[in-house]
N, C-alpha and C positions, 0 to 999 in steps of 0.2 A: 597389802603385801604380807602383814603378820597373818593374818586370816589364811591367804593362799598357799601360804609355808606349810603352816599348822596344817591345811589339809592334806597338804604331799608326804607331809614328813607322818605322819596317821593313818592313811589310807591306800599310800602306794605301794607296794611290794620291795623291799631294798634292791632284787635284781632291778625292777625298770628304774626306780630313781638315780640307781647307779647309770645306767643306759642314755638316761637324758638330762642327768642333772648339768653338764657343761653347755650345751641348748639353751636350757632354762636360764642361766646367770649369760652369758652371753647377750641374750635379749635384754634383759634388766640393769644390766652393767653401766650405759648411756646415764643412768637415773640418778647413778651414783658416784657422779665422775667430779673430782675437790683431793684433801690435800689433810683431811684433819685424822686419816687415820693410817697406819702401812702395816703390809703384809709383809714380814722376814722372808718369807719362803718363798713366794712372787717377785716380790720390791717392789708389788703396785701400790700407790696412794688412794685412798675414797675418801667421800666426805662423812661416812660411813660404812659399815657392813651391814648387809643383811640380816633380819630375824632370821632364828634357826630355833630348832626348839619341839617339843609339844604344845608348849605355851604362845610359841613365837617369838622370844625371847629377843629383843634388840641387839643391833650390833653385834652380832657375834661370827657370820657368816661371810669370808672372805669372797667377793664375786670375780675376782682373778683366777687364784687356785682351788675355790672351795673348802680352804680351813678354816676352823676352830680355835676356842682355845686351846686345847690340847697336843691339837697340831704344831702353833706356834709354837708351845713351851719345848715342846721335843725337837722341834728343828734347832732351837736357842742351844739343847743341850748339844744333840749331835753336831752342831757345826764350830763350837764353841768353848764344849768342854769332856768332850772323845776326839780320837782318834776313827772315828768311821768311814770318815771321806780320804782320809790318807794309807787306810793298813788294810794289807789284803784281808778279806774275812767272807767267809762263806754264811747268806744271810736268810733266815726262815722268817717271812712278813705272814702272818697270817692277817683275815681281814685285811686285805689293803687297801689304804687311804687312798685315794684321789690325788692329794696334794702332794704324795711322796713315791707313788709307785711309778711313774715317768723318769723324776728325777733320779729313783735310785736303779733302775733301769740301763741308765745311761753311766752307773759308777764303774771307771776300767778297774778301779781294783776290788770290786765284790763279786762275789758269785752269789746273785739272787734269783730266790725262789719266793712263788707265791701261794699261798692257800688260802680257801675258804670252804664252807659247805654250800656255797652256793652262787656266788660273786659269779660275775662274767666278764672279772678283769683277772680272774687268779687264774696262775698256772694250773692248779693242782685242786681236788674238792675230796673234801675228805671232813670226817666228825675230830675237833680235837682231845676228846674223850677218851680215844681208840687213835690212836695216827699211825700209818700203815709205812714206818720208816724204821732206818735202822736206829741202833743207839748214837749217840758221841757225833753227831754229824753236822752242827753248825756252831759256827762263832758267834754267834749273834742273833737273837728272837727277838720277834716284836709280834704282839699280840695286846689289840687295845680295845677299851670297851666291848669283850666277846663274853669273858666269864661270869657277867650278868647275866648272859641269856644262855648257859648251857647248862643241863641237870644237875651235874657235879661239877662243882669248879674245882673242888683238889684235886679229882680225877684226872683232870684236864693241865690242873697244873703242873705234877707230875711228869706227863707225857710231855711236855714241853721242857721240862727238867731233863728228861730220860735223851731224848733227841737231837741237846745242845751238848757241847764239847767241854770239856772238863776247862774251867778259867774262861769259858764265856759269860757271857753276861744279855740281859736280857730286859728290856723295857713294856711290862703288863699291867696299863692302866686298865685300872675300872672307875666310875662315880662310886665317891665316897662320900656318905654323907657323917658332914664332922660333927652332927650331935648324936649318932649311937655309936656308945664303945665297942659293941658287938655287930657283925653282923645279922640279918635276919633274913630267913626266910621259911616260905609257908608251903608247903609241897603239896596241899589242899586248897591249892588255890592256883586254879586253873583259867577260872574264863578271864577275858582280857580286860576287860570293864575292873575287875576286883584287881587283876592285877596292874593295873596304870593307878588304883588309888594306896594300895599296898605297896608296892616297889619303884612308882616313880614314870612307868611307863607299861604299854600293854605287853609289850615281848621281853620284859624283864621276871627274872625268876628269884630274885635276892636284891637287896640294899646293904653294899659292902658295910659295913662302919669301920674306926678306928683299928679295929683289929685287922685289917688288912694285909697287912705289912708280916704278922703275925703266920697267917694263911699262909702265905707265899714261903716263910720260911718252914711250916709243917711238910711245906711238899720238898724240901730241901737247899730251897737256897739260902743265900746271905744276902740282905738286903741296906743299900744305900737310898738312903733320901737327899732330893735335889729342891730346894727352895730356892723357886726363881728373884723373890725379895733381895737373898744376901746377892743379885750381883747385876740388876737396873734398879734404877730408879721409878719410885712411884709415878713418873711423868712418862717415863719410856714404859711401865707397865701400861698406862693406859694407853698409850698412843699406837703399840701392837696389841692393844687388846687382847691380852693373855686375862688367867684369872688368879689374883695372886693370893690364893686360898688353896691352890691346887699344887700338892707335893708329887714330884717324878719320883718315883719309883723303879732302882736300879736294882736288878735280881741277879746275881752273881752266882755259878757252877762252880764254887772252892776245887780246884783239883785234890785228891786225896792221898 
């Protein structure tokens, strides 16, 4: 199964893995059917998850929903400690998750929108470099693991700055790796091979580091950190298999 991951997640196109990835676990799901791990977002039980990964990484791959860590940790925050399932808000999802764009689909009190530059579950396909919208125009962005893979990520940060509404706020993960204090990246390094041993994967263009949080407020926001530790347990971490190394990242439009 690690093997078969590794080669979907490496060699498929993200349109078709998007297209048939609910197929895929479906068929697999029987394999995994016990009690020692749950999905928040589902509230299905396995005896595990799925490798997900380049590597194949164990356990990480929800075969209900198709989340991640990532996923989880944001669901724990949005359902838990905002207000987003209750206040009306008008919501710009770029990249949409799988696990989240049905559900928030179905919220009576959001008016959501989706984007990507290429997804074939988004409303909308557009470069977030350049985004062909007005200013001041949502209460709420979500934009997650993209600004690895785009030329410029201030650019992009920016424009996601420019497009949200003054006192919104805004949740824009990327992989941070927590032993460089700086980010890095190599704009002479192109082919994809250099770039999966330099950045961690072949369609990655930078390796956030520490300084992350930094970025985010160059482009102008105010940034809160959400540490899932202060508020389960080492037991309930593992048991949603979150990753409790990984800080959320809340980007706030200060009104002026």
């Amino acid at each position: 199964m690690n093997k078969l991951i590794r080669f979907f997640v490496t060699h498929i196109p993200r349109p078709a893995l998007i297209r048939f990835s609910f197929l895929f676990v479906a068929l697999v799901r029987p394999f995994y059917y016990g009690r020692n791990v749950e999905c928040p977002i589902c509230g299905r039980r396995f005896r595990s998850f799925l490798p997900y990964g380049n590597q194949g990484q164990p356990n990480r791959l929800c075969p209900g929903c198709l989340s991640l860590e990532r996923h989880r940790l944001m669901w724990f925050y949005l359902n838990h400690f905002s207000q987003f399932f209750t206040t009306p808000a008008k919501v710009l999802h770029v990249a949409p998750e799988q696990p989240f764009i049905y559900r928030f689909k179905e919220c009576k009190n959001l008016v959501y929108h989706t984007a990507d530059l290429l997804s074939p579950i988004a409303d909308m396909h557009f470069n977030i470099m350049q985004i062909p919208l007005d200013d001041n125009l949502y209460d709420v962005v979500f934009c997650n693991h993209v600004l690895e893979h785009v030329n410029d990520d201030l650019a992009a940060m920016k424009e996601l700055y420019r497009v949200m509404k003054p006192d919104g706020w805004a949740i824009l993960q990327v992989p941070v790796d927590p032993r460089r204090t700086l980010t890095y990246e190599d704009k002479s390094i192109t082919r994809p091979k250099e770039r999966a041993k330099a950045f961690g994967q072949y369609d990655h263009l930078r390796v956030h580091g520490l300084d992350y949080p930094q970025r985010l407020a160059s482009a102008g926001f105010e940034v809160d950190t959400f540490d899932i530790n202060d508020h389960l347990t080492p037991v309930e971490i593992a048991r949603y298999r979150l990753d409790p190394s990984e800080l959320l990242y809340i980007a706030r439009k200060k009104n002026p």
